[in-house]
mmCIF file of the N, C-alpha and C atoms, coordinates in Angstrom:
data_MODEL
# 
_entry.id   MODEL 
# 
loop_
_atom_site.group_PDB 
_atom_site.id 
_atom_site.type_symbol 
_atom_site.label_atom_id 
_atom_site.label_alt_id 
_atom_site.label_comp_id 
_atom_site.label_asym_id 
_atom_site.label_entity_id 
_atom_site.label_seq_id 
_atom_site.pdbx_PDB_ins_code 
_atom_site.Cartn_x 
_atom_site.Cartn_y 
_atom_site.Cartn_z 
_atom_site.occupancy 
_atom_site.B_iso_or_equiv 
_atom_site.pdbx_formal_charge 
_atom_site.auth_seq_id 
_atom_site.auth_comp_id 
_atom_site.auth_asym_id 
_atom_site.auth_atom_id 
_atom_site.pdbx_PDB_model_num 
ATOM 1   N N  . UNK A 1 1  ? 70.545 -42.069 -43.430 1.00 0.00 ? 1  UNK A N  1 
ATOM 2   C CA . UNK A 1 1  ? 69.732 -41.966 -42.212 1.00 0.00 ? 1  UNK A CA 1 
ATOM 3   C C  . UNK A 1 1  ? 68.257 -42.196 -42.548 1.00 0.00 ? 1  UNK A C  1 
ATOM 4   N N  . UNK A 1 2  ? 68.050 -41.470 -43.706 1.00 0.00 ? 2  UNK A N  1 
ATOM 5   C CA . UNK A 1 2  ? 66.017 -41.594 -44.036 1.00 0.00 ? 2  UNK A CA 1 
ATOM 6   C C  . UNK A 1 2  ? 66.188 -43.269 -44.712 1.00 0.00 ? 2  UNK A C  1 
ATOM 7   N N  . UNK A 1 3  ? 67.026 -43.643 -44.798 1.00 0.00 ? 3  UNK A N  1 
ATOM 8   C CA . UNK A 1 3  ? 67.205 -45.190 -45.227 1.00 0.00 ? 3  UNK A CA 1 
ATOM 9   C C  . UNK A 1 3  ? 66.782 -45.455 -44.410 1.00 0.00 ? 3  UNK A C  1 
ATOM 10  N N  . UNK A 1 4  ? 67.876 -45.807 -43.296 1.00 0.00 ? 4  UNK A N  1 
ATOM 11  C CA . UNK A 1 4  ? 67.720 -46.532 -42.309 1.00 0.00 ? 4  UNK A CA 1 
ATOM 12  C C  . UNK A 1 4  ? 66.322 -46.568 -41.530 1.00 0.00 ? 4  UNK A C  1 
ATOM 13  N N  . UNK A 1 5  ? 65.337 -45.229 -41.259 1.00 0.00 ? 5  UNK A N  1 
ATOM 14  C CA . UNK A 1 5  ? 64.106 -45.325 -40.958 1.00 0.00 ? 5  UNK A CA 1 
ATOM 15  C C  . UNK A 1 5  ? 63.204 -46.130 -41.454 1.00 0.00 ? 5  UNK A C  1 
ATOM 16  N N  . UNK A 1 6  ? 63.536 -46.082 -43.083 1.00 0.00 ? 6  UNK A N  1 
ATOM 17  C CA . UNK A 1 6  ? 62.547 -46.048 -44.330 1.00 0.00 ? 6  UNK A CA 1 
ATOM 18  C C  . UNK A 1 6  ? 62.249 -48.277 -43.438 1.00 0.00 ? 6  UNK A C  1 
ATOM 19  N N  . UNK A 1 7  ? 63.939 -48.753 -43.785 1.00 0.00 ? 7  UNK A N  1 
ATOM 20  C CA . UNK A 1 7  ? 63.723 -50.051 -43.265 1.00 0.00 ? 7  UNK A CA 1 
ATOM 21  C C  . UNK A 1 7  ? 63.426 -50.497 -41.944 1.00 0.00 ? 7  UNK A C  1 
ATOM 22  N N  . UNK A 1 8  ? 63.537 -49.807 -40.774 1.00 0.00 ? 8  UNK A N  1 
ATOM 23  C CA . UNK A 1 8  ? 63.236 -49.629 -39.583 1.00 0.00 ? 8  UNK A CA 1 
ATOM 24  C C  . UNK A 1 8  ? 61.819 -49.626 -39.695 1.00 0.00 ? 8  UNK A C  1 
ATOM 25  N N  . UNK A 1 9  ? 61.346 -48.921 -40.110 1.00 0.00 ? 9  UNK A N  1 
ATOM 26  C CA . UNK A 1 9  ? 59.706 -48.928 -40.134 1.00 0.00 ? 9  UNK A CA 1 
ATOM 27  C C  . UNK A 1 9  ? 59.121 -49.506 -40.952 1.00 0.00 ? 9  UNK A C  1 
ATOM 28  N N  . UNK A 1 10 ? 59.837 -50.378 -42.070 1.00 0.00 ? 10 UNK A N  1 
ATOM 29  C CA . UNK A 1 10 ? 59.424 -51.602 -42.873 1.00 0.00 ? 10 UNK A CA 1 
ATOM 30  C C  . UNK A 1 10 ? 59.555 -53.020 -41.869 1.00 0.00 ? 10 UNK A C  1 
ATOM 31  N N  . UNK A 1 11 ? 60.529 -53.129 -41.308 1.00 0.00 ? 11 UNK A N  1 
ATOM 32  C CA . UNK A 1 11 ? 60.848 -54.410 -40.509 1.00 0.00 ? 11 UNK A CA 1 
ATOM 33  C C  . UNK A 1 11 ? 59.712 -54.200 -39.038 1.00 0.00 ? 11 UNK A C  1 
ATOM 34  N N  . UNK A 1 12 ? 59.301 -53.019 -38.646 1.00 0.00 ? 12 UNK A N  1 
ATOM 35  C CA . UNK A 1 12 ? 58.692 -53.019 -37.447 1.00 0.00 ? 12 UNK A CA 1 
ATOM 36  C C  . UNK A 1 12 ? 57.024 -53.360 -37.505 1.00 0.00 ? 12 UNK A C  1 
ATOM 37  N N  . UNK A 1 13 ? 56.707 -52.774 -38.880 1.00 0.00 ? 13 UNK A N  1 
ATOM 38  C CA . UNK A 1 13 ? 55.295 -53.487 -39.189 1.00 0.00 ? 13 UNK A CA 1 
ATOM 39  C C  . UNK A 1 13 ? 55.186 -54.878 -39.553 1.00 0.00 ? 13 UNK A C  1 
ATOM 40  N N  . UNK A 1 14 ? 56.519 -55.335 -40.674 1.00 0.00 ? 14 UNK A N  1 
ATOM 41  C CA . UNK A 1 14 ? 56.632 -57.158 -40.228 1.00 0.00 ? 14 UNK A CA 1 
ATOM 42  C C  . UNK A 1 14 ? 56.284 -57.279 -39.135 1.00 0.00 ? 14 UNK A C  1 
ATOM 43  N N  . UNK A 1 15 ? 57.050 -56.575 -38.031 1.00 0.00 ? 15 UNK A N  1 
ATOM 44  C CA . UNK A 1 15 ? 57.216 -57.702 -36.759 1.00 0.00 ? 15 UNK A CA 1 
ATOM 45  C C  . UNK A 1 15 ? 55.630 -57.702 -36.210 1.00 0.00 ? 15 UNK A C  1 
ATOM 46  N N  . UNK A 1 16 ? 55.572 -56.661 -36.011 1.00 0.00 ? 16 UNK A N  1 
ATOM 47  C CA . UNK A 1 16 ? 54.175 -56.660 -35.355 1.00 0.00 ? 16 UNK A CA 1 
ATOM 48  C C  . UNK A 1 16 ? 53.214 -57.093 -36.191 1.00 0.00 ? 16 UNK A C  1 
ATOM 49  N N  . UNK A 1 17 ? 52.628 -57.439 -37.803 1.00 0.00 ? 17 UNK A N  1 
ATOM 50  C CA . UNK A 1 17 ? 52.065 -58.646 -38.290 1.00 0.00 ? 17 UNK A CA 1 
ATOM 51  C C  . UNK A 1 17 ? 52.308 -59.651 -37.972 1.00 0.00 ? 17 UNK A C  1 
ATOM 52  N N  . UNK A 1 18 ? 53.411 -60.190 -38.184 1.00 0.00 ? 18 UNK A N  1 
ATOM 53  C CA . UNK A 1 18 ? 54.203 -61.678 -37.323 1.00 0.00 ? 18 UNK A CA 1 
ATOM 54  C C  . UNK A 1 18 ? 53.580 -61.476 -35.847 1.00 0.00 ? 18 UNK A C  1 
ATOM 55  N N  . UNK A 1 19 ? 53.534 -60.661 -35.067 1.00 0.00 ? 19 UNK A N  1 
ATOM 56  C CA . UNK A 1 19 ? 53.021 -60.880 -33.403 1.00 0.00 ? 19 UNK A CA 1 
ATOM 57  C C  . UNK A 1 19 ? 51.911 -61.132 -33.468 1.00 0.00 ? 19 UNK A C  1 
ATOM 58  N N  . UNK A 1 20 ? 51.256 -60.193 -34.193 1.00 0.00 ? 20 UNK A N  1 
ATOM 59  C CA . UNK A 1 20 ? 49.578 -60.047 -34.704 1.00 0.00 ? 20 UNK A CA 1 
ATOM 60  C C  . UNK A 1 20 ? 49.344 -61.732 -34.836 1.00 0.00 ? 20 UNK A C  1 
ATOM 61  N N  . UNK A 1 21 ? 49.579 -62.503 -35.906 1.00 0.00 ? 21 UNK A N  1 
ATOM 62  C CA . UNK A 1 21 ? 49.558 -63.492 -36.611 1.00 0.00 ? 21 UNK A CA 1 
ATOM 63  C C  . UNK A 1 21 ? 49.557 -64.693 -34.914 1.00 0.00 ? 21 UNK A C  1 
ATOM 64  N N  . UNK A 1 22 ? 50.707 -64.465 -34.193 1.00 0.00 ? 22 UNK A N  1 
ATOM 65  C CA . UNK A 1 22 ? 51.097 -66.258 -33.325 1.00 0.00 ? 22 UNK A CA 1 
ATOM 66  C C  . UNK A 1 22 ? 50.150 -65.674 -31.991 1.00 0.00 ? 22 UNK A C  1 
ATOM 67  N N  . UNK A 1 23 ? 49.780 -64.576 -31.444 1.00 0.00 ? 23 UNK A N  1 
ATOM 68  C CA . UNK A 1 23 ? 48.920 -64.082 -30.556 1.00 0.00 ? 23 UNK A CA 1 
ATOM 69  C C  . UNK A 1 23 ? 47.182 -64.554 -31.548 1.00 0.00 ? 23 UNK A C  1 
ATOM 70  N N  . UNK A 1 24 ? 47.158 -64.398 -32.618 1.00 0.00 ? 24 UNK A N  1 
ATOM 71  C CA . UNK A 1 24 ? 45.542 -65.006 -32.572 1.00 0.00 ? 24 UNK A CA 1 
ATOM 72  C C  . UNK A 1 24 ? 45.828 -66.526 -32.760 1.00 0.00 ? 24 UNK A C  1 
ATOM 73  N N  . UNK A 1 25 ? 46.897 -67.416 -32.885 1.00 0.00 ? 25 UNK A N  1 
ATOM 74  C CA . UNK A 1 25 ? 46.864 -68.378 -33.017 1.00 0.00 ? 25 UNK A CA 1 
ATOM 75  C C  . UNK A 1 25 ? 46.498 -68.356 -31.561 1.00 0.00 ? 25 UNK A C  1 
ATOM 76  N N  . UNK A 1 26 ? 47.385 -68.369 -30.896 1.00 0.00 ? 26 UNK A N  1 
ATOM 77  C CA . UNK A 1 26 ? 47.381 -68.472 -29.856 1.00 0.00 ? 26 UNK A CA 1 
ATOM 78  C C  . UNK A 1 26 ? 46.137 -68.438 -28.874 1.00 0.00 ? 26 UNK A C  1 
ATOM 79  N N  . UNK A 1 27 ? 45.112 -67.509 -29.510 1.00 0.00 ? 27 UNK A N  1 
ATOM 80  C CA . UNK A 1 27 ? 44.063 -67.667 -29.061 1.00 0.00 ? 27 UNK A CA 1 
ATOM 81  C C  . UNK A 1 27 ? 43.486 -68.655 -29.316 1.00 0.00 ? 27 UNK A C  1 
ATOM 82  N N  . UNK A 1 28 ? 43.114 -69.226 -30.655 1.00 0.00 ? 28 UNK A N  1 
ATOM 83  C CA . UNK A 1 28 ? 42.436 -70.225 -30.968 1.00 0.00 ? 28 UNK A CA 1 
ATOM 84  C C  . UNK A 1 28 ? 43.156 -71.428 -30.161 1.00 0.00 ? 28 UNK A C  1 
ATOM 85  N N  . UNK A 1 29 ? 44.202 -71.315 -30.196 1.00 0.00 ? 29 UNK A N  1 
ATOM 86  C CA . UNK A 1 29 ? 44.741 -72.957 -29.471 1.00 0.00 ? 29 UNK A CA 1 
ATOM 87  C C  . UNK A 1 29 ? 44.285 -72.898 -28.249 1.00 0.00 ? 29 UNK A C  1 
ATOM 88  N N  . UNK A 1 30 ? 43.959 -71.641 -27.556 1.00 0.00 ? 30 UNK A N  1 
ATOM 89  C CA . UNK A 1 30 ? 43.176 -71.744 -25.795 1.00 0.00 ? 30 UNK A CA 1 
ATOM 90  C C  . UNK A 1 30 ? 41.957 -71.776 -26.168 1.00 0.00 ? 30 UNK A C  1 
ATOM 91  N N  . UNK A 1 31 ? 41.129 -71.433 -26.933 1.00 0.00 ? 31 UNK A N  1 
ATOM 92  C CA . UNK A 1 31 ? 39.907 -71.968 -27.314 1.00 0.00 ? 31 UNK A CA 1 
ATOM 93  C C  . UNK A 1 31 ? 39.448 -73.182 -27.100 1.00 0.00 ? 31 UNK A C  1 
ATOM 94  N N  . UNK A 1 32 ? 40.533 -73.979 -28.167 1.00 0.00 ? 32 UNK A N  1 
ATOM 95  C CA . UNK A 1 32 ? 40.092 -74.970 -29.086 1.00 0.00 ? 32 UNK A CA 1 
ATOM 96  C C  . UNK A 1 32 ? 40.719 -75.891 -28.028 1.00 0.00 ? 32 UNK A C  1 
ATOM 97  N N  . UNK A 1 33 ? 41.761 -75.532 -27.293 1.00 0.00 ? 33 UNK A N  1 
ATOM 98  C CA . UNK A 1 33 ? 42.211 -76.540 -25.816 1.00 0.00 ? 33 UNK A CA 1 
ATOM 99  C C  . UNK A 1 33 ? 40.895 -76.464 -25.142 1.00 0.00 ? 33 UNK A C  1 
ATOM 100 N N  . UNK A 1 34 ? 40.135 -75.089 -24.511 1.00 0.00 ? 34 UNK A N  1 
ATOM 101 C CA . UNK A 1 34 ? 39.018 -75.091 -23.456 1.00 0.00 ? 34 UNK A CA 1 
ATOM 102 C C  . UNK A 1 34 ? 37.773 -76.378 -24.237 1.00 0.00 ? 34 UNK A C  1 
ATOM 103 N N  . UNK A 1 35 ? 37.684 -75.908 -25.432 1.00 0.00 ? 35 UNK A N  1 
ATOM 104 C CA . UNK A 1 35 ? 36.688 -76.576 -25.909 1.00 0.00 ? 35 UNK A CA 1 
ATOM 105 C C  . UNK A 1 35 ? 36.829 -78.335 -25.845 1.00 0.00 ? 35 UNK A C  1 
ATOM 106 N N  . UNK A 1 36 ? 38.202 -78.911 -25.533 1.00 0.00 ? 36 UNK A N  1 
ATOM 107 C CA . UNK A 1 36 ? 38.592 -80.090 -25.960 1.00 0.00 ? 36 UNK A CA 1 
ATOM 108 C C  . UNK A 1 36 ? 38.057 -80.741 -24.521 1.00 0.00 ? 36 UNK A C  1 
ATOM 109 N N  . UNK A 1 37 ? 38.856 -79.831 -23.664 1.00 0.00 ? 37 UNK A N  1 
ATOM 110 C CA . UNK A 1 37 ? 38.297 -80.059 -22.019 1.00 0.00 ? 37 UNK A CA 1 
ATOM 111 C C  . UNK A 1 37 ? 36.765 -80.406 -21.697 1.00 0.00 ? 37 UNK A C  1 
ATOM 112 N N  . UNK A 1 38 ? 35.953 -79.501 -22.195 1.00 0.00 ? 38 UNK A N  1 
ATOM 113 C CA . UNK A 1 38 ? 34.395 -79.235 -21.904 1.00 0.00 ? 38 UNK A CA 1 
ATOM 114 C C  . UNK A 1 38 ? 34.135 -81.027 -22.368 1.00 0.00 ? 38 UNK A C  1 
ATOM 115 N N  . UNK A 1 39 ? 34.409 -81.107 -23.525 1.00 0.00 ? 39 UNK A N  1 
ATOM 116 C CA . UNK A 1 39 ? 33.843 -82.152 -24.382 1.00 0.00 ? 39 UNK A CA 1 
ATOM 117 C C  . UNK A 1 39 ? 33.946 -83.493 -23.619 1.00 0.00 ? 39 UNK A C  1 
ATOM 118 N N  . UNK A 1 40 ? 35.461 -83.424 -23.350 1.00 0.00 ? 40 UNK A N  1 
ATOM 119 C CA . UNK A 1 40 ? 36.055 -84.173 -22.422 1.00 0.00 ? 40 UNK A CA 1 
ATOM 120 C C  . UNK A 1 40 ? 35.054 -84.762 -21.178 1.00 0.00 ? 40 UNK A C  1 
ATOM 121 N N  . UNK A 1 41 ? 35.157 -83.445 -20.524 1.00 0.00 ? 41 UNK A N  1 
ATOM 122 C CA . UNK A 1 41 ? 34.325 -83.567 -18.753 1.00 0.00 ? 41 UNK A CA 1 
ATOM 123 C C  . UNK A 1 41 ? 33.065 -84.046 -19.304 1.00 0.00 ? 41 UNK A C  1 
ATOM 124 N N  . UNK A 1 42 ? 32.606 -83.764 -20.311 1.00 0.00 ? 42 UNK A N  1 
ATOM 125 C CA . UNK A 1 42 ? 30.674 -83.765 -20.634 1.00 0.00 ? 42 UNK A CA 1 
ATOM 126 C C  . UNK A 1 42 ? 30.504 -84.810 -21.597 1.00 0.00 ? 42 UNK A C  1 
# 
């Protein structure tokens, strides 16, 4: 049972680094899209 936590709460901080990680991509790609636009129009 304290296993099963021990990896439960090893795999749950992966995940949420991994979320962490494609959410700031994710930002930069709406950035770096807004910024492509501006350049674009101007």
């Amino acid at each position: 049972m304290v296993i099963f936590f021990i990896s439960f709460g090893y795999g749950w901080t992966k995940i949420r680094f991994f979320w962490k990680r494609i959410l700031q991509q994710k930002k930069v790609n709406i950035i770096s899209t807004k910024v492509l636009l501006v350049s674009k129009e101007g």
